[in-house]
N, C-alpha and C positions, 0 to 999 in steps of 0.2 A: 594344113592345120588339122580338116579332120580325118583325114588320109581315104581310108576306103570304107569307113565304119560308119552308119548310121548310128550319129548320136542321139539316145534320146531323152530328153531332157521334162523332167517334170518340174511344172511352174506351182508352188505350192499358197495358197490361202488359209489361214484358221480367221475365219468371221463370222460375225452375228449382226453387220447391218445392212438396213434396207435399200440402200443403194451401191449392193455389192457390184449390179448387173449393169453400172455405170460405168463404174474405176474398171471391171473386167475390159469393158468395151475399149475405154482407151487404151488399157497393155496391148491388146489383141491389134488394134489399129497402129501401133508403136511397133510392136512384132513385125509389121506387116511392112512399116515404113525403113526399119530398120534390113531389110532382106530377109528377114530370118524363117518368116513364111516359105518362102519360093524357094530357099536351101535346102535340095535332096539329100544333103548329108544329114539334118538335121530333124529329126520327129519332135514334136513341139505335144503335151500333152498337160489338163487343168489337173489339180488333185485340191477340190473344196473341202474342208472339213465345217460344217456350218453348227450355229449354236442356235438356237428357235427360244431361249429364254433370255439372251440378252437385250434382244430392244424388241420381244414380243414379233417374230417376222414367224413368215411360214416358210415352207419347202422350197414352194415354186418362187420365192426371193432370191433364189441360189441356183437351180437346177433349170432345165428349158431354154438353154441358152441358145439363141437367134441365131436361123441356120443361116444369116449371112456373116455371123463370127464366128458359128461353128465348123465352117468350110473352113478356114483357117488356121485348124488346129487337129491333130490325130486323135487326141483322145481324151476321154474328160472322167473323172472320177466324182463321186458327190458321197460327204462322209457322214450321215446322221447316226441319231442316239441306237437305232434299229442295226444299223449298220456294224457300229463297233460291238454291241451286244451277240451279232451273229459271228463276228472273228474271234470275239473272245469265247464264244462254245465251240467254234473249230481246235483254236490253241489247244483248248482243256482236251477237247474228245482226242485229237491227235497224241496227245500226252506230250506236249510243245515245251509249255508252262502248264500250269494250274490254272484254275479261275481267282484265285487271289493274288497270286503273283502278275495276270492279267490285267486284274483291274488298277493295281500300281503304274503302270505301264498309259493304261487307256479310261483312268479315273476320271474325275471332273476334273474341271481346270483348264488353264491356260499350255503349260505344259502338254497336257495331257491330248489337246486338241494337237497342237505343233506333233508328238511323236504318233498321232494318227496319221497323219500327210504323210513322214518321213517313212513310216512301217509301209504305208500301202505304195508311194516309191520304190522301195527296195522290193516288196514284193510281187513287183510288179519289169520289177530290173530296168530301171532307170538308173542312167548314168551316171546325172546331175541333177539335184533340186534345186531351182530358186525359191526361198519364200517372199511375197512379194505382201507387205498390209495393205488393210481394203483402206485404210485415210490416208494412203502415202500415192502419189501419181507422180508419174515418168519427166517431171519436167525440173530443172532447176531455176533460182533466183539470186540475181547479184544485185550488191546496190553500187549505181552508177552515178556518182551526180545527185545523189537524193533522190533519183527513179530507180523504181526495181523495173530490171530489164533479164526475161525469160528467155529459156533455152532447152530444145527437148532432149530427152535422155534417152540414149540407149540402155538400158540398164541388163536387158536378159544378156544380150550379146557382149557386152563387157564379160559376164559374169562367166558364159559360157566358154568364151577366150582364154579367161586365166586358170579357172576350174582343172585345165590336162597338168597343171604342175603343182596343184594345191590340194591341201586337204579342205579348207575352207576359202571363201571368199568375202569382203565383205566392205560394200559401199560405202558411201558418204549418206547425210543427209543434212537436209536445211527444212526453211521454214519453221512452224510453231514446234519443236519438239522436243521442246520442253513444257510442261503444264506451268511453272512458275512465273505469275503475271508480270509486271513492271511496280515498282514498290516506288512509294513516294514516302519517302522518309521526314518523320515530324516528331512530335516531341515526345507520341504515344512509344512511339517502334525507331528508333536510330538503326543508321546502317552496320553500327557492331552487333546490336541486340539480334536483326537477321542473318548476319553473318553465322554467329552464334548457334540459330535455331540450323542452318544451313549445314555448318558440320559439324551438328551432331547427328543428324540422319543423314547425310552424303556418304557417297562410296568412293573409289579412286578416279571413275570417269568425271558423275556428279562432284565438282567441289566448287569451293566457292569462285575461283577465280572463270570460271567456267561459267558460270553463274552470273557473276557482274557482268562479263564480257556482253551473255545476251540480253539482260534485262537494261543496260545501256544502248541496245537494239531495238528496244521495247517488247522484247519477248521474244523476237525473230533471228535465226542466225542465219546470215547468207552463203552461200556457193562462193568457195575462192576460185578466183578465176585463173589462177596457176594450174589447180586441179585441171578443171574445165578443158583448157585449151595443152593438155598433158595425156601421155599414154603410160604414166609411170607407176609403177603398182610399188608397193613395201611392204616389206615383212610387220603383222604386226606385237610391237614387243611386248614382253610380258611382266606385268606390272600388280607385285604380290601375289606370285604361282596364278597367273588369272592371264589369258588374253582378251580382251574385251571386244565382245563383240556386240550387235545389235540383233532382232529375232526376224525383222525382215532388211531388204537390200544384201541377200545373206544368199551364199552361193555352198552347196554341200557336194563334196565329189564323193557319189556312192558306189565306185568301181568297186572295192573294196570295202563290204559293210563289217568286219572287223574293226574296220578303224573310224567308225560312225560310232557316237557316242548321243544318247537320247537326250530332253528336255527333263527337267526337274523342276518343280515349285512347292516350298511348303504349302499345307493345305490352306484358301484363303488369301494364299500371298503372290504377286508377282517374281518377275528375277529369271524367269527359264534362259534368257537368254544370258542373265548373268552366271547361272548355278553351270552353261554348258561352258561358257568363259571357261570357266574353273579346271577343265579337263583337257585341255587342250596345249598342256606344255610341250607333249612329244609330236606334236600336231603341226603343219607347214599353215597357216593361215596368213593370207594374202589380202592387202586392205587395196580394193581396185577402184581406177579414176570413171565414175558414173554415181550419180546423186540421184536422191528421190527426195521430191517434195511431201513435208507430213504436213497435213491441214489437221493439224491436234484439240483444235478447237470447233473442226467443222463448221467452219464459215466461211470457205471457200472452194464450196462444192461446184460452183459456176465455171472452174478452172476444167474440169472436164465438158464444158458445153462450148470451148474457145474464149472468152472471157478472162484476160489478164491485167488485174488491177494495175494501175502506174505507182502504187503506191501499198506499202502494207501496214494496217492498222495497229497500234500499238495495243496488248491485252492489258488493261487495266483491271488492278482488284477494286472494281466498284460497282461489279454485279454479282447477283449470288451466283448465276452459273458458271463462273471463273473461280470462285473461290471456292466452290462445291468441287470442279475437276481438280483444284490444287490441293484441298484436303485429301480429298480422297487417294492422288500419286504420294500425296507425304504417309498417311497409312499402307501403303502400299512397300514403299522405300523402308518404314519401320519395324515392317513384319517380314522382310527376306535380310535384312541385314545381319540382323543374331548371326543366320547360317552362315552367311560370307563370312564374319569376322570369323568363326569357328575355324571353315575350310582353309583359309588364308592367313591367318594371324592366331591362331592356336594359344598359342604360348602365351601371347597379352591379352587374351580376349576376354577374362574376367577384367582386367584393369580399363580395357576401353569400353566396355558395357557400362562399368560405373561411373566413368566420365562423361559417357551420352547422358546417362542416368540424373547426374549433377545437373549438366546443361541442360538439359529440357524440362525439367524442376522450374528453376531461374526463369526461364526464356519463355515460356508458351503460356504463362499467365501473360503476360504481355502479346503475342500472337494475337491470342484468342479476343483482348480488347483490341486490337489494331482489326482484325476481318469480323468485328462483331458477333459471335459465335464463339459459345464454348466447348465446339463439336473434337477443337485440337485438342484439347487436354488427353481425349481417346489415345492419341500418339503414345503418351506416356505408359497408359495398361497395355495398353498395344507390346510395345518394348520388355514388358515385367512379363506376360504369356510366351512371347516368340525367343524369350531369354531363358526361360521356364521348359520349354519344349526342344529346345536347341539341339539335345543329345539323339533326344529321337526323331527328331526331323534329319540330321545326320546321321544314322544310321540307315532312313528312310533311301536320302538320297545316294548312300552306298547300295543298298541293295536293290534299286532300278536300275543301277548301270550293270549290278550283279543278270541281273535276269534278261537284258535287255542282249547283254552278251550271249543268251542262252536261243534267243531268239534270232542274233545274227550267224550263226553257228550253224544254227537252223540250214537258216538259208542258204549260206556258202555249203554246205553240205548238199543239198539238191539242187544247183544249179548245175 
């Protein structure tokens, strides 16, 4: 499989929380269980890109990692604000890129963290990136009988496996991951009036039937156990010039950085792992059997201490900090959609702007008395900005893959 070639494979993070040095611990003890440690064909190396203002952490939250996990792994990257400020004066001083075509590239953002790991892989001549999120751990969940019964994941070593025939790879996942609580429908909020609010900010993965499936779950969706107990991988198809992929359980074959293609996000907004969707029609991407657990709600952090509930809690909207995370993905999904619908549906995308437009008019006066808050109305301006700015956030996101091309050129040129 990997013939005489030492693969080496970069395992990639963009995080900003304080128990990165947790979730690290268990991939690395996974790594380890899995063979992938004690494989001389295989160089195993971290690439952290870390964020010090999203939950207020410092350095050493990320970096100093325990030299009895550090034995385990070849080599370790740590990406701060200092960091990227000093690559983006090399690019300019080199006459690479510029310093403003730079900071597109390696700006604030979500995006912008993701094409940090990916640039300092490539420039680093790694074979294969996994990205791996710091809330998602190696384990799957099935419901059995009304027990969740647990099973651990190989997920690098899948990824690595299918990685020599793909341009991309890319998992499964379970658990909370979706922010949408379980809705008790009553006389405030009926299940069409959600339905309603539901697609008009949904995209083609997000829809409603998607949506029922897990909030009759109580929030949770499980592990098929066909997958599970399967070695089968599929191609996966493409659905409105879009392959959909997810930003971590995501496997990048960087043999060839030509045909690497960066992250994008308008400013403000999520989506990078939708906006790279978008690029990927002449692209082999491979949907492989290995799941990760997302604990989206962060309440089941005990699952890395051995601790497996028999059972998983339904998310009810009847705390603020459920409804706080749910507003916040619905702003989220309402300020990267403009671009999708652009990228993808061109031609109709005045007429389905005005359609969302209608429906969430109608609908989120009702929302906002069903979660007590009149914080969703925001949705709406939200929509009228990100519809407003559409043009040049697409133009924006042509000219990052423009540069970004400039950048892999680069590099195939001095290797």
């Amino acid at each position: 499989m990997y013939k005489d070639k030492k693969i080496k494979v970069g395992v990639g993070f963009a995080t900003g929380r304080k128990n990165f040095h947790k979730v690290l611990r268990s991939y690395i003890n996974n790594w380890r269980e899995s063979g992938l440690v004690d494989n001389n064909n295989i160089s195993l190396h971290i690439i952290v890109a870390y964020d010090l203002t999203y939950n207020k952490t410092q350095k050493k939250d990320y970096i100093n990692l325990h030299p009895d996990l550090a034995e385990n792994i070849d080599g370790s990257i740590y990406i701060g604000c200092s960091d990227i400020e000093e690559e983006i004066e090399f690019l300019n001083e080199q006459n690479i890129i510029n310093e403003e075509e730079a900071r597109k590239i390696f700006g604030k953002g979500y995006a912008s963290q993701r094409n940090a790991v990916l640039y300092s892989a490539i420039k680093n001549e790694m074979d294969y990136l996994i990205f791996l999120d710091d809330d998602e751990y190696p384990v799957a969940v099935t419901n059995s009988q009304n027990y969740a019964v647990w099973g651990g994941q190989h997920v690098l070593s899948t990824h690595i496996k299918h990685l020599e025939q793909a341009d991309l790879t890319h998992g499964y996942h379970c658990g909370y991951i979706s922010p949408i609580p379980f809705i008790e429908y009553n006389d405030t909020m009926t299940e069409m009036d959600f339905r309603s609010f539901i697609e008009a900010i949904s995209n083609d993965i997000l829809n409603w039937d998607n949506v029922k499936l897990v909030m009759e779950n109580g929030g949770v969706t499980y592990a098929d156990t066909k997958i599970l107990t399967s070695d089968i991988t599929e191609d996966v198809e493409e659905i409105n010039h879009a392959k959909f992929i997810s930003g971590a359980n995501l496997g990048i074959n960087l043999t060839n950085p030509q045909r690497v293609f960066p992250f994008y996000n308008p400013m403000g907004a999520r989506g990078e792992d939708t906006f790279l969707s978008t690029c990927l029609s002449q692209r082999k991407v491979l949907q492989v059997p290995c799941y990760t657990f997302h604990d989206g709600f962060s309440t089941y952090n005990h699952l890395l201490e051995g601790v497996l509930p028999i059972k998983l809690k339904f998310i009810k909207s009847d705390n603020e900090k459920v409804i706080k995370r749910f507003y916040k993905a619905c702003i989220g999904w309402i300020r990267y959609k403009p671009l999708l619908l652009y990228i993808t549906q061109e031609e109709s995308y005045s007429e389905k702007i005005s359609e969302m437009r209608e429906r969430l008019k109608q609908v989120l006066p009702t929302i906002c008395t069903y979660f007590g808050t009149t914080e969703f109305m925001n949705i709406l301006a939200n929509l009228e900005k990100y519809n407003k700015n559409v043009e040049r956030d697409y133009q924006d996101f042509v000219e990052v893959q423009k540069i970004w091309t400039k950048l892999m050129d680069y590099f195939v040129k001095v290797r």
